[in-house]
Structures are given as C-alpha cells and as structure tokens.
C-alpha positions in Angstrom: 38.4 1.4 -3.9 38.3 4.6 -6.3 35.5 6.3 -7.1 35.9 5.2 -10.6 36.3 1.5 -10.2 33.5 1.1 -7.8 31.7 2.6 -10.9 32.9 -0.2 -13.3 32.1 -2.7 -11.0 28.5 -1.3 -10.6 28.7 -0.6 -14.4 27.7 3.2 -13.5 28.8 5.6 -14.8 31.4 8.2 -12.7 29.2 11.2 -13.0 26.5 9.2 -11.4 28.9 8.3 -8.0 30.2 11.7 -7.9 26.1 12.3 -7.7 25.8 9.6 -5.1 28.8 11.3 -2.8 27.6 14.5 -3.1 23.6 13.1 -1.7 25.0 11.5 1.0 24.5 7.5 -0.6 27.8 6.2 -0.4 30.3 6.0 2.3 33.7 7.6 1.5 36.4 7.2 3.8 38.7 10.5 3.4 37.8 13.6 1.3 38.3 15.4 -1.8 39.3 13.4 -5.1 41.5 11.1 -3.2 38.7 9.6 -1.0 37.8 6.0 -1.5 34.5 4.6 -1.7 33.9 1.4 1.2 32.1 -1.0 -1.1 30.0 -3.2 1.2 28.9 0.0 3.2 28.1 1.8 0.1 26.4 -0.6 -1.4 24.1 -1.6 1.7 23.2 2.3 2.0 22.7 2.5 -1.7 20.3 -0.3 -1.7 18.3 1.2 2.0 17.8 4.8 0.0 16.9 3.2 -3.4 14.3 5.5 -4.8 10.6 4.3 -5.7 10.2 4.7 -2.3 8.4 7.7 -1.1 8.8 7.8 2.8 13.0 6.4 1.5 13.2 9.7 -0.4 11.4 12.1 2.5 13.4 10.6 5.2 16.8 11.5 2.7 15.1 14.8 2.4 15.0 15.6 5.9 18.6 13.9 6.2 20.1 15.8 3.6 18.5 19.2 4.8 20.0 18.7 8.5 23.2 18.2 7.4 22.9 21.5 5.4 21.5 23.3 7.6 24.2 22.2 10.7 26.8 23.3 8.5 25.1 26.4 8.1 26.0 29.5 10.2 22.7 31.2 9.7 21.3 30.3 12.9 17.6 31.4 12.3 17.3 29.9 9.3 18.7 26.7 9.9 15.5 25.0 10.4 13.3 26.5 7.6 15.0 24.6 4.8 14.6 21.4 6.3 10.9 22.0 6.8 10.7 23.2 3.1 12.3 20.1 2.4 10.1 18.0 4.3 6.6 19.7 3.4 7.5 19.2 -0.4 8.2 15.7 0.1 5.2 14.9 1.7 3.3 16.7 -0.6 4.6 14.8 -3.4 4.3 11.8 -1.0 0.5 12.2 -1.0 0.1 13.6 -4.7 1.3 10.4 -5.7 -1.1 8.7 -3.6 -3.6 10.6 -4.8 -2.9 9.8 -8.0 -2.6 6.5 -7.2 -6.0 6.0 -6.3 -7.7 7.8 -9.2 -5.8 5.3 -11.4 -6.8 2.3 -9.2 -10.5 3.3 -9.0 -10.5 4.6 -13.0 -9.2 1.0 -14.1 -12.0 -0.7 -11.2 -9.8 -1.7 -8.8 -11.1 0.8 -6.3 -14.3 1.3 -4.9 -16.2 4.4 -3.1 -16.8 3.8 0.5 -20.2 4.7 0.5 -20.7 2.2 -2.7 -19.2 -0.7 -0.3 -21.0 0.2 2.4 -24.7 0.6 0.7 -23.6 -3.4 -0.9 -22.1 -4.6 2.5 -26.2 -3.2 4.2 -27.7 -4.8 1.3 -25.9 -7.9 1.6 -26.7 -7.8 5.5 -30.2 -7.1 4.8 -30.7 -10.3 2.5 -29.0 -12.8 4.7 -31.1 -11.5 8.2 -34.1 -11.8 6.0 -33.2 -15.3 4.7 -32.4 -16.4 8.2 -35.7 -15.4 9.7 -37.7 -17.3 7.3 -35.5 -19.7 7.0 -37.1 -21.7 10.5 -40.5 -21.0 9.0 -40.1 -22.8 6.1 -38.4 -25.1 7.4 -39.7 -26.3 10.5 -43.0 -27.5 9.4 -41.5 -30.1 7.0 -39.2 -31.4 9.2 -41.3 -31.7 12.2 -43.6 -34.3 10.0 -39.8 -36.5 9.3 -39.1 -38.9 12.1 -35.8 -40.2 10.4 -32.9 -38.3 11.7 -30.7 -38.9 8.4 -33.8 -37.5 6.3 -33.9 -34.2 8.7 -30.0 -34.3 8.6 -30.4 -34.2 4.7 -33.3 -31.7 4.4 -31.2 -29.2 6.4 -28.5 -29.5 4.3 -30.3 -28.6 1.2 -32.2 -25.6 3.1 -29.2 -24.8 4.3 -27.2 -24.8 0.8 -30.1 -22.9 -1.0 -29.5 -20.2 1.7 -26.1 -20.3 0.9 -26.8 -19.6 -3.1 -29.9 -17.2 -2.7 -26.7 -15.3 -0.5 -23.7 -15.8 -3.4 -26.8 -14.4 -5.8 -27.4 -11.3 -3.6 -23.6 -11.0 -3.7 -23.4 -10.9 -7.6 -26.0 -8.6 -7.9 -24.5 -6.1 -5.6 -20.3 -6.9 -7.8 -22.3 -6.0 -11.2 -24.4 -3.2 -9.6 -21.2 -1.2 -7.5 -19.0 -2.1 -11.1 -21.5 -0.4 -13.3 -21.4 2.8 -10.9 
C-alpha cells in the first residue's frame, strides 16, 4: 500500500508516515517515493515502539544511532553517537522517575524509607510486647476454668483484643507517617 493510503486508513496524516519511515517504525518494502508501506508489519512495529514508554524510546535510541553510525564512514566516531544517544535517554529515563516520585510522595502516595521502617519497628515493638504479656494475663484466668468451651471462648476474646490493640498501634503509626 502507498504511503498515503496507509495514512488514510490510520487517519494520520502523510507528514507524520514520512516521520515514521524516516525513524525506522514502519516497514517499507523498496525505496524512495515509490516504496510501499507492509501494513500488518508496520503496524505491529508501530504498536511495539509506541512512545510513553521510556526503555521503548532508549532501546529506538540505541537502534536508530547504530544504524547511523554503520552507515557512517567515520570509523572512530562511529560509536560516540550512539552512546550520546543512549546516555541522554537514560537520563531522561531516570529524570522522569525522579519526577515521578516527588509527585507520588508530594500527593502522599509515597513514603520515606526511614518513615516505614521507624512504623514497621514500632509496630514490631507493640505486638512482641502484647505477646509477652499476653500468657500472663491470661493464664491465671483460665487455669481457674475447667470447661474447655469456656477456655476455648476466653482465648478467643484475648486473642481478638490483641488483634485490635495491634490494628490501633497500626492507625497510630498511618496518621503519624501521613502527617510527616
């Protein structure tokens, strides 16, 4: 198909395949203004190098850089504009990371390390020091119960205020590492 219909049936405009040819995204068969675009291979390497995708656009980078260097006849410099190329897409690789995560942790949805770690110790703490008392207070009421369904039930309900005195110590430490 012509470069120009595969552009109507994409609804693109021509300028933008000529843009496409010229990066390497769709597969021509022949050269020049008579070559003809092959549809289902265009489009599946169209949709593989879709942009939005950081390590898509470096690994084009690096693609599009080896093929200019090959065809270069510079022979010491063949390799310097592929690095270029790859240095500056990483770099913007991990600036937008970067930014990324200053977004995520401004609008709370990241958290500082050392604030989950100081809640996950805290947390820690509280249940090994519920658990350690937790025979103490318990054992000498149920030593004085002879009726196993009775010591079955008082368990439970030690056992479930455990449980809540640890999903309050929990709460505590989400309003405390939110505030921070």
């Amino acid at each position: 198909m012509k470069k120009g219909e595969f552009a109507r049936l994409l609804g693109l405009a021509p300028s933008y395949i000529t843009a496409l040819s010229k990066a390497g995204r769709i597969v021509l068969d022949g050269e020049g203004r008579g070559a003809l675009v092959k549809v289902k291979e265009s489009i599946a390497l169209m949709n593989e190098t879709e942009g939005g995708r950081p390590d898509v656009a470096m690994r084009n980078a690096v693609e599009r850089n080896e093929k200019k260097s090959s065809a270069s006849t510079d022979g010491e410099f063949k390799s310097v504009g592929a690095s270029y190329q790859t240095a500056r897409a990483v770099r913007e690789k991990y600036a937008a990371l970067t930014a990324k995560a200053q977004y995520e942790t401004m609008i709370g949805n990241l958290i500082e390390r050392e604030d989950v770690d100081a809640c996950l110790r805290f947390i820690g703490a509280t249940v090994r020091s519920l658990m350690d008392s937790f025979p103490d207070q318990n054992a000498p009421v149920l030593c004085a119960e002879t009726d196993i369904h009775e010591i079955h039930a008082m368990l439970t309900d030690a056992c479930r205020a455990v449980l809540e005195d640890i999903g309050l110590a929990i709460e505590r430490q989400k309003k405390t590492i939110t505030r921070g």
